[in-house]
N, C-alpha and C positions, 0 to 999 in steps of 0.2 A: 080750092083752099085759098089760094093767091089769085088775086087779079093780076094783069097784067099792070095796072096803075100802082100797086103795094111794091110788085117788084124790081118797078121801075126806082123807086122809092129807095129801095133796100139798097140797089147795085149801085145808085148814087150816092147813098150817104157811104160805104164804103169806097169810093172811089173821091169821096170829096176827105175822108180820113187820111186816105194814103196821100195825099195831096198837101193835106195838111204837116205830116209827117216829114215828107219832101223838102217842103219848103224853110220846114224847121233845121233841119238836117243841115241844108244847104246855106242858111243865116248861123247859123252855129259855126259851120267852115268858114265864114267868108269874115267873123269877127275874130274869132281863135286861131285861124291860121295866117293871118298878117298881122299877127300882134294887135291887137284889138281894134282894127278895120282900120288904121292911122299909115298904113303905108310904111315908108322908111325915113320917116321925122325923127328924130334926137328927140332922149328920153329927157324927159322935164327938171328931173330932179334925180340924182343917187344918194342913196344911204349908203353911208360909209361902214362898212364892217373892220374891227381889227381883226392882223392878220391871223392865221391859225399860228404862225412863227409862235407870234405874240401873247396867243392866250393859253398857248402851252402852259401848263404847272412843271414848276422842275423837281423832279421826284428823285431824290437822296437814294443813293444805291446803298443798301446795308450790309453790312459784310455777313454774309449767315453764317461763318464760324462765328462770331459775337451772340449770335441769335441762341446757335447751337448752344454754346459754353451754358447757357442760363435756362436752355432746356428742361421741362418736366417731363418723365416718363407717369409719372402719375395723371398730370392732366391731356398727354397722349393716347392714354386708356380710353377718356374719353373723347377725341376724334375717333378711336380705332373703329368706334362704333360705326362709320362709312363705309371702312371698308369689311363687314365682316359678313356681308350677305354675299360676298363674292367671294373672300380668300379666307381663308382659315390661318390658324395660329400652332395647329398640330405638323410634326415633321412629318412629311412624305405627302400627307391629307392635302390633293389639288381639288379647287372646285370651281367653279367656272372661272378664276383665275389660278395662279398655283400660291401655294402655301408659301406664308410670309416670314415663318419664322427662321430665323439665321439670315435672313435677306440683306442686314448693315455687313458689308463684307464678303459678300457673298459673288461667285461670276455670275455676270449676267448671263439669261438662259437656261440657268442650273439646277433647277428645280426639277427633280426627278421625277420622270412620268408628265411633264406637263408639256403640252406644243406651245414653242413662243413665236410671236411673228416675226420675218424677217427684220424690218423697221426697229424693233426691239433688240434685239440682238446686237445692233449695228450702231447702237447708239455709245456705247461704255465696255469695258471690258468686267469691272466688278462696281459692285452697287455701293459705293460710297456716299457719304451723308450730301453732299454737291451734288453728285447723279440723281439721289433720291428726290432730292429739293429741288431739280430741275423739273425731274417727269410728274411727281406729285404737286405742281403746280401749275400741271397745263400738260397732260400728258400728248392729248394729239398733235399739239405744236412741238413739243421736244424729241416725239418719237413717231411723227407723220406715218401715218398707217396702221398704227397699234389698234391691235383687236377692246384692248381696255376704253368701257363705254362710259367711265368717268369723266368729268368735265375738271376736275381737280379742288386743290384748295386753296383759295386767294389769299389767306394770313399766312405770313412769312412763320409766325409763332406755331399757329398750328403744326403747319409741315413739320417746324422742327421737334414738337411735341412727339410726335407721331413716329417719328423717327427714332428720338431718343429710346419713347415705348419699346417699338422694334428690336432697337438695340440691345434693352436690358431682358429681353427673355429666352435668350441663348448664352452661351459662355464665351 
């Protein structure tokens, strides 16, 4: 099937492949790993960056009592739409988180029948409209280890929509 002359052929052009590879491999090293084959010479030229100090934006802290006072529970209705594949609005009714209503005021973890994480728990003692406003804008940062798989709400407005809503559907 093979002469001996083909497969001389064959085992040299593979062996002249891996060679080629090799040597590629090892020019690749020898540019990229001393800083592009130039030794330890002084760089030619630097671009100046300003500093990150510097290009900071400075971001106005807003008081969200202010936020809160001017709240809509009407246009809260509409975030609530986030959270309703996970919590309900009926008392006692938990679902894969627990049931939100009477939650303005309420102790934390007090949701009957529902297991809350440690990390929750341990954050507040009652769900005040600042507690809310904290967790509902970054819950795993405000409450490191919470089972809650929400990433949160970045409008300060919202939250406090949201809240207000909450608010107005208990006594």
């Amino acid at each position: 099937m093979f002469d001996t002359m083909t497969l001389t052929k064959v085992i040299g052009g593979l062996c002249g492949t891996f060679l080629v590879f090799l040597l590629g491999s090892w020019a690749g090293d020898l540019i990229y790993a001393t800083g592009g084959g130039h030794g330890d010479h002084a760089q030619a030229y630097v671009i100046e960056v300003a500093s990150a100090d510097a290009s900071e934006e400075v971001v106005e802290e807003v008081d969200f009592s202010l936020i809160m006072a001017s709240a809509s529970a009407a246009d809260g209705e509409g975030v609530w739409r986030n959270c309703r594949s996970c919590h309900s609005l009926e008392p006692g009714v938990n679902s894969t988180g627990p049931s939100l209503y009477g939650v303005v005021g309420r102790p934390v973890g007090a949701a009957e029948g529902f297991n809350y994480s440690g990390s929750l728990v341990a954050v507040a003692d009652v769900w005040d409209a600042d507690h809310l406003n904290g967790f509902l804008e970054n819950p795993k940062g405000y409450a490191p280890g919470t089972a809650m798989g929400y990433n949160g709400l970045r409008k300060i407005e919202d939250r406090a929509n949201l809240i207000a809503y909450l608010d107005s559907l208990d006594d």
